[in-house]
N, C-alpha and C positions, 0 to 999 in steps of 0.2 A: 228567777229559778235558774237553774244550772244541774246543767248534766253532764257526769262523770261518764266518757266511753272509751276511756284508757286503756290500752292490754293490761292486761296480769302479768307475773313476777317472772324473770327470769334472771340466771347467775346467782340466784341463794347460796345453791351450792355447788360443790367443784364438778365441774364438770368433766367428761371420759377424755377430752382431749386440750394436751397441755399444751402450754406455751402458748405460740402467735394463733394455733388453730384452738383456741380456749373457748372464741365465737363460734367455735362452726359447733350448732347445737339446734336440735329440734325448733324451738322457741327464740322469738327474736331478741339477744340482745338488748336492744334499747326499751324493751318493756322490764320497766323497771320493779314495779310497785307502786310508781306513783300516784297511780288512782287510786291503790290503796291505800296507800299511809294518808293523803290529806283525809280521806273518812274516816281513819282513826282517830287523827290529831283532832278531827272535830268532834269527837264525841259520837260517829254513827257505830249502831249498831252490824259487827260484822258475822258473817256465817261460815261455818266448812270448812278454815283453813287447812284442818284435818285430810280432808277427802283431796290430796296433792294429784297430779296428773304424772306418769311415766309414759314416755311412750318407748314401743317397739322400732326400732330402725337398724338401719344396715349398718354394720360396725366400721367405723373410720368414720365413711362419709355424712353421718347420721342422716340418708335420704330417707324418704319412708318406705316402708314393708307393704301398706296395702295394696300397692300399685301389682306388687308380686305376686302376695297371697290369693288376690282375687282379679289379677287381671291372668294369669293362667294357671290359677287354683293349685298354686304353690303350696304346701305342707312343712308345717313344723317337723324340724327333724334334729336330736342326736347326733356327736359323734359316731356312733352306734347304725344310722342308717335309720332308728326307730321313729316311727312317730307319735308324738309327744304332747300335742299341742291339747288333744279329747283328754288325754288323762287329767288335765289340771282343769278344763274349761275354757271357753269361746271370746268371755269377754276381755276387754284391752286389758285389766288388770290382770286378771289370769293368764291371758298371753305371755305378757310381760314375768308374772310369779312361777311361772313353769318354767323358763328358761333358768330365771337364776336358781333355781331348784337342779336343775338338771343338772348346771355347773357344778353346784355346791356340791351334788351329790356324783362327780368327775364323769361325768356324761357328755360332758362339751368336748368344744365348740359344738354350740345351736346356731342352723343355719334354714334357709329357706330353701328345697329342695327345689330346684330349677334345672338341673343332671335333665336329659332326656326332652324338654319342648323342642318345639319344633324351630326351624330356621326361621319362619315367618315371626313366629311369638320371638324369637329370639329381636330381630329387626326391632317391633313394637316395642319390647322393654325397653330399649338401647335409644330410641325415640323420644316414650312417652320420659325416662330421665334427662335428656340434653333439655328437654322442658320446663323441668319444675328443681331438677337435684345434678345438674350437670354432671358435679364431681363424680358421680355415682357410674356414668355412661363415660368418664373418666380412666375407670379404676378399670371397668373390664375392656378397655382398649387400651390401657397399659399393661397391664396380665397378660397379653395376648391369647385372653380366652374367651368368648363370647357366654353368657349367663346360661347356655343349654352345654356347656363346657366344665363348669364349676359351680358348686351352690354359694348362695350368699350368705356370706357369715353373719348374724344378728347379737343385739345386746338391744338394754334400756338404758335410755337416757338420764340422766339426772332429774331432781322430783321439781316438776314446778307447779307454780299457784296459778289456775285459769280457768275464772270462770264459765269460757264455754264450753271446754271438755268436760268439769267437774262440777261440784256444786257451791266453789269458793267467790266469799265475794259479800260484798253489801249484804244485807238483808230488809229486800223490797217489798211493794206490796204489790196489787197486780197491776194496778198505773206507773210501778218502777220507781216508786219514791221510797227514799232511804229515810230513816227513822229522824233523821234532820232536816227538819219543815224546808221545802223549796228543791231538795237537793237529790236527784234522780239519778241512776243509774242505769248500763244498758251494755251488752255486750260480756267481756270477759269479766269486768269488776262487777255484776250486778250476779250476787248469789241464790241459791235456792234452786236451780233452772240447770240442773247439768244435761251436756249432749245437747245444746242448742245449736250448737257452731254457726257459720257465716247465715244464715238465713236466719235462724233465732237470735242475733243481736240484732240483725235489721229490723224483726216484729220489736225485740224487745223499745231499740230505740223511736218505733213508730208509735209504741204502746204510751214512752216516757213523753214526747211531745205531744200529741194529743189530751195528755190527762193536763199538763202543763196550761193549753189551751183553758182545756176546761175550767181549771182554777181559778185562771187568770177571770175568765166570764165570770165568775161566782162571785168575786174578791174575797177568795178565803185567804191570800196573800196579803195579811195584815199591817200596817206603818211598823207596828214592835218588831216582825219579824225584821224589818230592812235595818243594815248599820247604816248611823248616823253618819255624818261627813265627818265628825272629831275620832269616831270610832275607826273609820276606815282609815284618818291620815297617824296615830295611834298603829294601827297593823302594818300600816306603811314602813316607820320608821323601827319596828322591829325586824322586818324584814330583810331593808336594807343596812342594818347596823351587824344582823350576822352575815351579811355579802360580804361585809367592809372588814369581817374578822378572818375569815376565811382570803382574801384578797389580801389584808396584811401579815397575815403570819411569814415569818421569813424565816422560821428555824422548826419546824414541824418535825415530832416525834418519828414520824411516819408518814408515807406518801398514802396517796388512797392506794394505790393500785397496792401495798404490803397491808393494807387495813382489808380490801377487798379481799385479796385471798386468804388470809387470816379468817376473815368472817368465814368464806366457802368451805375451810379448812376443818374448820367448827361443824358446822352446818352437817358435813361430810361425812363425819367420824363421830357426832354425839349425837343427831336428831335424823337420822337415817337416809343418808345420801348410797353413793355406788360403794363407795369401801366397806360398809355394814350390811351391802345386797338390801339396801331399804329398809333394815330391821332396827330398831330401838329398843330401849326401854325408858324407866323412869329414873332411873340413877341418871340416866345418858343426857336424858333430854336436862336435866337438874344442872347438869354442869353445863348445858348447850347454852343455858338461858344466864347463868352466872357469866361465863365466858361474852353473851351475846351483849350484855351488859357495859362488860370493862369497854369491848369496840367503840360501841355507841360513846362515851366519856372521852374515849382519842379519837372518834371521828368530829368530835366538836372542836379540837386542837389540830385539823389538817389545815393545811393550807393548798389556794390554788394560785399559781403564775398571772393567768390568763383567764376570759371569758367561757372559753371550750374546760378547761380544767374545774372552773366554778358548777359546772353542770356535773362533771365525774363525782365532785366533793358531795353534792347534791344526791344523786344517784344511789352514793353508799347510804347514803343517810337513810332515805327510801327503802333500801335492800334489808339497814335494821330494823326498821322502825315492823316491817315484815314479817321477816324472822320472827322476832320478840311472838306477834299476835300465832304467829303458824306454832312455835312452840310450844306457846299455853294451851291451843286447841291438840295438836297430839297428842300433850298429857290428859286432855279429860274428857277425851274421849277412850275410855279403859275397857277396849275391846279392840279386834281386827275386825272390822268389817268389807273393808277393800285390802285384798293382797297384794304388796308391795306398795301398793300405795297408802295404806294405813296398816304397818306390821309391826304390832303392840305386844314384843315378847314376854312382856309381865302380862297381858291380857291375850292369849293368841286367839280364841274363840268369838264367834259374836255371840252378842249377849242382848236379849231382848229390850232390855229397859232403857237399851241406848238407843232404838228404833226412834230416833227424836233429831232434832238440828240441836248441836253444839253452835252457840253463838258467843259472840265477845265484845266487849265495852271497855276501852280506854278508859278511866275516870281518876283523876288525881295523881297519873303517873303511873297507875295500877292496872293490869286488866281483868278486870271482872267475868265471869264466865255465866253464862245464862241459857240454857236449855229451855228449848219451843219445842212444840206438840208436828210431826207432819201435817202439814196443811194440806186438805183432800177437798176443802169447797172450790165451788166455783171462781172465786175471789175472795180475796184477802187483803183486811185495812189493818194498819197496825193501832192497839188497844194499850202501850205501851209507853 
């Protein structure tokens, strides 16, 4: 058995800050996708890529906002002085949908009004950031304004895939096995389970070994299910012969890093990143998924120098193979149900008959798209 506990995707798309600070972003970097692409490449069934995550953070530094909002009941606010935050709603996507709203509609800068706390709250913020977002406790000690001096300016981050904010990711059952006999998942790639965060990936992956255990007792872990030793040295030698390509190439079209932002570029401006305020359509996404296409074909013609560089060439690969499944899931799901995180300008409404999981299957180079019912029992086996 084997369990996926990967983070989810991040760098799909471009993110608010260029150049050398293109890292400094909500979501770590080095989580790539790759938890999820090898479940596509194997044939599991995935869920939600639709339901993306945005979050609210401080602009520049992308620290986060909750620390403000609710450590001295900070309020969304307008240019204007207005507050803004009740008019759209409470939750993080609405948080997030009211802001670029506000801009859209030249109400901005949105900020977090922190004008007026006190010297002590002042202290405390300036604290709890050298903690977790330094740059942040950075910026108001270069301002030479302390946070009860000037409000902090906000934005949304670029959309990522993760399933412990949202509900992307595998699609488990309730021992966390993915539709691929043996193969579990837990944490951000283990879909269906949104708002679990760090303590709902720990049950989850407490949930996936235990059932593991269980199996194991049972012997429903069958000799068919295991690859033979000719099978595994057969995958072996495919694997290593695309290292060997990727290691030889000496004249490459393209570097990754012009393929990477190429891809985000995409990602950015046709399937609903910061440049389109998160918004789409189906024309957009049509060209996102043609364009995401041609990369995938020159990402198999890069080359890498070095060991470390064999890992970046890797990484893109990951980031499409991503892409690809997140784009077919925002085409068909043809409805907004999450603001800014699913803003389907050919569908802006939600629409009941979508009250369902969008799911997806890799099959022949293709991805098939397969709708499930909400699951409301106690437990659920897949029948699939």
């Amino acid at each position: 058995a084997v369990l996926v506990a990967t983070g989810g995707a991040a760098g799909l798309y471009k993110p608010n800050n260029p150049g050398f600070s293109r890292h400094k972003m909500w979501y770590p970097p080095f989580n790539t996708g790759a938890g999820y692409a090898m479940g596509i490449l194997a044939g599991a069934e995935m869920t939600s890529f639709e339901m993306r995550f945005i979050a609210l953070r401080c602009k520049d530094t992308i620290a986060p906002t909750g620390t403000i909002a609710q450590g001295v009941g900070a309020k969304q606010i307008n240019a204007a002085g207005e507050i803004y935050e009740t008019k759209y709603g409470l939750t993080t996507s609405e948080r997030v949908y009211g802001t670029v709203r506000e801009n859209q509609l030249g109400h901005g800068p949105c900020y977090l009004k922190t004008t007026g706390i006190t010297k002590e709250q002042d202290e405390d913020l300036l604290k709890a950031y050298l903690n977790m977002a330094p740059s942040q406790t950075l910026k108001w000690i270069e301002s030479g304004k302390s946070p009860s001096e000037q409000d902090v300016e906000i934005q949304g981050t670029e959309p990522y895939i993760v399933g412990g904010h949202t509900a992307s990711g595998y699609w488990v059952n309730t021992g966390r096995e993915t539709t691929v006999k043996g193969l579990y998942a837990a944490g951000d790639v283990a879909g269906g389970c949104p708002q679990k965060y760090v303590t709902g990936a720990l049950a989850e992956g407490k949930l996936a070994a235990l059932d593991m255990v269980k199996q194991f007792k049972a012997g429903t872990l069958k000799e068919a299910d295991i690859q033979t030793e000719t099978e595994i040295k057969v995958q072996e030698g495919e694997i290593l012969s695309q290292y060997e390509k990727f290691r030889n190439e000496d004249a490459p079209a393209f570097s990754v890093e012009e393929l990477e932002e190429a891809m985000q570029k995409v990602m950015d401006e046709y399937a609903g990143g910061i440049a389109s305020n998160y918004q789409f359509n189906e024309k957009q996404l049509a060209l996102a998924d043609e364009k995401i296409l041609q990369l995938q074909a020159l990402a198999e013609k890069t080359a890498a120098a070095d060991m470390h560089e064999l890992m970046f060439a890797y990484e893109l690969r990951e980031r499409l193979i991503v892409c690809r499944s997140l784009i077919a899931h925002l085409k068909n799901r043809k409805e907004t149900r999450w603001h800014s995180f699913n803003e389907n300008l050919d569908h802006p409404e939600t629409d009941e008959k979508f009250y369902k999981y969008v799911n997806s299957k890799l099959e022949n180079g293709e991805i098939r798209m397969i709708f499930r019912d909400i699951v409301k029992e106690d437990t659920y086996e897949h029948t699939n």
